[in-house]
N, C-alpha and C positions, 0 to 999 in steps of 0.2 A: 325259322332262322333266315336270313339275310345274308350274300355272299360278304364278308369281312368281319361277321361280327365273332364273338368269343360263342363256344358252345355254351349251352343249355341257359344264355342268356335270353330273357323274356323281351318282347316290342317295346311292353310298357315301359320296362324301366331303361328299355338303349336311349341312347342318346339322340337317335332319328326319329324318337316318337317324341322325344322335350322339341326338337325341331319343330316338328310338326304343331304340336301345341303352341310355340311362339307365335310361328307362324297365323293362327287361329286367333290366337290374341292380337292380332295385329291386321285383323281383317280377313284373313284368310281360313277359310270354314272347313274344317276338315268332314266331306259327308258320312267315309265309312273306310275304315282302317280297321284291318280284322286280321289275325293270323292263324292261320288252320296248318296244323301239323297232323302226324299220324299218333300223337300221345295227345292231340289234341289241349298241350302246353306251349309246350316248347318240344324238340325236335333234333337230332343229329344236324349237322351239318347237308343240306341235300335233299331231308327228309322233309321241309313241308314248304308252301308260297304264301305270298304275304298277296290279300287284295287291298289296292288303295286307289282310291276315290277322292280326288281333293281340285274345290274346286276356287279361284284366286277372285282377287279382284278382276272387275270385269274386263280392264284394260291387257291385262295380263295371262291372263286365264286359257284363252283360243291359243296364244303362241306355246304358251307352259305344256297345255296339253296337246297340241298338236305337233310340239318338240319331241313329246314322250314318244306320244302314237309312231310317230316317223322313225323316232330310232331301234323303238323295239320292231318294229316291222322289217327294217333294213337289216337287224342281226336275226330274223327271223328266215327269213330268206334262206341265208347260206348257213345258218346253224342249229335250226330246230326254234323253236318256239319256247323249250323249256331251256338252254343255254342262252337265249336270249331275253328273257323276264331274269337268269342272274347275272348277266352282262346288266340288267335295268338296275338291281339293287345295287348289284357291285359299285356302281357308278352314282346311286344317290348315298350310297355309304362314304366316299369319298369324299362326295358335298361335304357331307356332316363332317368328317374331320377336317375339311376345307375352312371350316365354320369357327374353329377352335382359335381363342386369342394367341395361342401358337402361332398358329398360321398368315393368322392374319397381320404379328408383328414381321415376320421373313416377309410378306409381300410388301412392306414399307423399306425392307432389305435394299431395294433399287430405285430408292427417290431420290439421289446425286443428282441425274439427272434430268430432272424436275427443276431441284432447285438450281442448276447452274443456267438453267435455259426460260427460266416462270413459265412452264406447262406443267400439266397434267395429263400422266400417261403410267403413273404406279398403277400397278393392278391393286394394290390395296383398298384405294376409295371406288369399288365396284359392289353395286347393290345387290342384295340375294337374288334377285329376279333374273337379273341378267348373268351373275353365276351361274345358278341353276341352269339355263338355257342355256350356257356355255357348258354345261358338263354333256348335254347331246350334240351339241355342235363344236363343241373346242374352246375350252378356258382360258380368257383372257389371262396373256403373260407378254407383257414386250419386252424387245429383244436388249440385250445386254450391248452396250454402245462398243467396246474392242470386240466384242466377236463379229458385231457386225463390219466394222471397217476392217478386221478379215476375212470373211468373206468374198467382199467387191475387190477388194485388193489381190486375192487369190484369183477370181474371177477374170479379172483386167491382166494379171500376169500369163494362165493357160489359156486364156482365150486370145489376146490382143487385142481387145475389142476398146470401141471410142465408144463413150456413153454419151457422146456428144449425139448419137445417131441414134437411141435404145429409148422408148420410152418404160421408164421402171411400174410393175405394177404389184401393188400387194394384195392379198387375196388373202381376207381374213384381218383387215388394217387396224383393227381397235380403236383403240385412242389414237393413232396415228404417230407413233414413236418412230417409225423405220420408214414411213414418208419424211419428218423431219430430219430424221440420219442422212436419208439418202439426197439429203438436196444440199449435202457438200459436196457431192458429186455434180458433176455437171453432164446430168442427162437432159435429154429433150424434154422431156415432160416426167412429171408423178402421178400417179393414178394408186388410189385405194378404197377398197372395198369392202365393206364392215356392214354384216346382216343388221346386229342389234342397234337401233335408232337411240339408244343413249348414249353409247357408246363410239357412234357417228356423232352425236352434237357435239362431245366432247373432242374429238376429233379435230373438225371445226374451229371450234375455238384456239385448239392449240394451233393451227395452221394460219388463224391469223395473228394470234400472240408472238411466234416465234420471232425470234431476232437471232442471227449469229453472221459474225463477219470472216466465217469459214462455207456461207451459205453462197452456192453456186448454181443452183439449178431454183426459179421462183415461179415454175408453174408444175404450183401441186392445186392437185383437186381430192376429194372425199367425198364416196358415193355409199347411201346407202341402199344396197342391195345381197340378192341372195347369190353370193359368190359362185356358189356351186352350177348357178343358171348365167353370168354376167359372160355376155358376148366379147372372146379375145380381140383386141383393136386389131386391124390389118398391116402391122409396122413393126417393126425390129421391136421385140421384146429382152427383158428379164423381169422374170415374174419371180416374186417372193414367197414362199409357201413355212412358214411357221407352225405345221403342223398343224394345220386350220381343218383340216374335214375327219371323220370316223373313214374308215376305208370305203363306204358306199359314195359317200360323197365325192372321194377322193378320186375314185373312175370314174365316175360321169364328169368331173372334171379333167380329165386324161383324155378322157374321150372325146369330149369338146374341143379340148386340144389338139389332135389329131386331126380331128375334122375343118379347123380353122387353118393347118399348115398344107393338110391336100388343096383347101379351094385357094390359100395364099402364101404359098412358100417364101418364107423369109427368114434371117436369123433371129435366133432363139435359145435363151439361155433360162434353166430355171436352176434355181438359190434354194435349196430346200434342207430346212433350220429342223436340228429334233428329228432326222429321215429316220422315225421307226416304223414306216409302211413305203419306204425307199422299194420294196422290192415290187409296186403297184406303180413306180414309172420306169423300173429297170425291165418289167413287161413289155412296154410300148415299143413300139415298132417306131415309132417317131421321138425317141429319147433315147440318148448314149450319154453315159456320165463319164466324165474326163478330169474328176477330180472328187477332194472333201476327205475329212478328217470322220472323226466317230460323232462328231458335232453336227456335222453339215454334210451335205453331198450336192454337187454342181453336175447340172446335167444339159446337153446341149442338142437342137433339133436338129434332127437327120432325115 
């Protein structure tokens, strides 16, 4: 069995094994999918592991399996090795009901604004590939346009801050949706950072498609890089965090954080959207949060 699935249901006939099989028809070779339990069927819930071997197209394949390796290791670490191979399935079982034309009509839920702007930034038109490597690194979702303008507008009231002086940066940028939000505002600059390279060209593109005459800040940029390694600029910050990293990612990024305000103390504000691991910067010793609803929590450098 598999963390989510219904008891004494068999691999073959779940829905993650048709997965798999699409998959394979579509290029992608499945080498060795096996599931050993202790009835040597099927299983309690707990009672057996699933081995999978699956190897992708060649462009795809090193990132796919080097996402896996990285994340089972990082929950390997501080959980055991056996809670972390079912944090592994837990989270390709989700895939799969990610996969479901269910789900995938709610992600076209928020293309309002697409079309009021001609971009592209719905999480809908994202390819299984980069799915999938968003389920070990953080699944493409942008951010809802009123929550964001409260947010900054929350921000700018407990803080007082002029954005005129802040360069905004996101971290985990996708498509680039909350670059474009945030260039009504009139900060110094925009910076964002988006590991997956489709996801960046997309990006891109909507940065230079955008048009709106509520647009006050016009120097955005889109890097693709590994967020979790991207050097903090030396300058008055608010960094955007949408629940971009698993919690291993999320300290080494803290960490870097900290060590970017010891060698350059400056202000510093982070915006962090979905804070359901809020309690890995309420740790830091260079973080005091001074605001946020059950939504958001606003945190400031000390």
């Amino acid at each position: 069995m598999w963390a989510g699935a219904p008891a004494g249901e068999t691999l073959q006939a779940s829905p993650l094994w048709k997965l798999l099989h699409s998959f394979c028809m579509n290029g992608t070779h499945v080498h060795a999918l096996r599931m050993v339990s202790r009835t040597g069927v099927s299983a309690p819930h707990g009672h057996s592991r699933m081995i999978v071997a699956v190897a992708t197209h060649a462009e795809s394949s090193p990132r796919v399996l080097a996402a896996t390796a990285q994340f089972w290791s990082d929950m390997a670490v501080t959980r055991g090795g056996f809670a972390a191979t079912g944090a592994l399935l837990s989270a390709l079982w989700e895939f799969v009901r990610d996969s479901t034309p269910e789900r995938l009509r709610q992600r076209y839920g928020d293309a309002d604004y697409d079309w009021d702007h001609h971009v592209n930034t719905t999480s809908a038109a994202v390819g299984w590939r980069d799915r999938l490597l968003g389920v070990f690194h953080s699944p493409y979702q942008p951010t809802e346009p009123t929550l964001f303008r409260e947010m900054l507008d929350s921000l700018r009231d407990l803080a007082r801050i002029r954005f005129e002086e802040f360069t905004f940066l996101d971290l985990g940028s996708g498509k680039g949706r909350t670059l474009l939000m945030a260039s009504d505002y009139p900060f110094r600059r925009i910076v964002g950072v988006e590991l997956l390279p489709a996801l960046h060209t997309i990006a891109q593109e909507n940065l230079q498609a955008y048009k709106s005459e509520s647009q006050n800040c016009f120097a955005l940029e889109a890097i693709c890089a590994d967020a979790t390694e991207f050097p903090f600029p030396d300058e008055p910050l608010v960094i955007y965090l949408f629940n971009p990293f698993p919690e291993p990612g999320l300290r080494r990024v803290i960490a870097q954080l900290e060590s970017s305000l010891r060698a350059a103390p400056r202000p510093l504000y982070v915006l962090y959207h979905n804070p359901i691991l809020q309690y890995v910067l309420s740790d830091s010793p260079a973080l005091e949060k001074i605001g946020g609803t059950h939504q958001y929590s606003i945190y400031r450098g000390v």
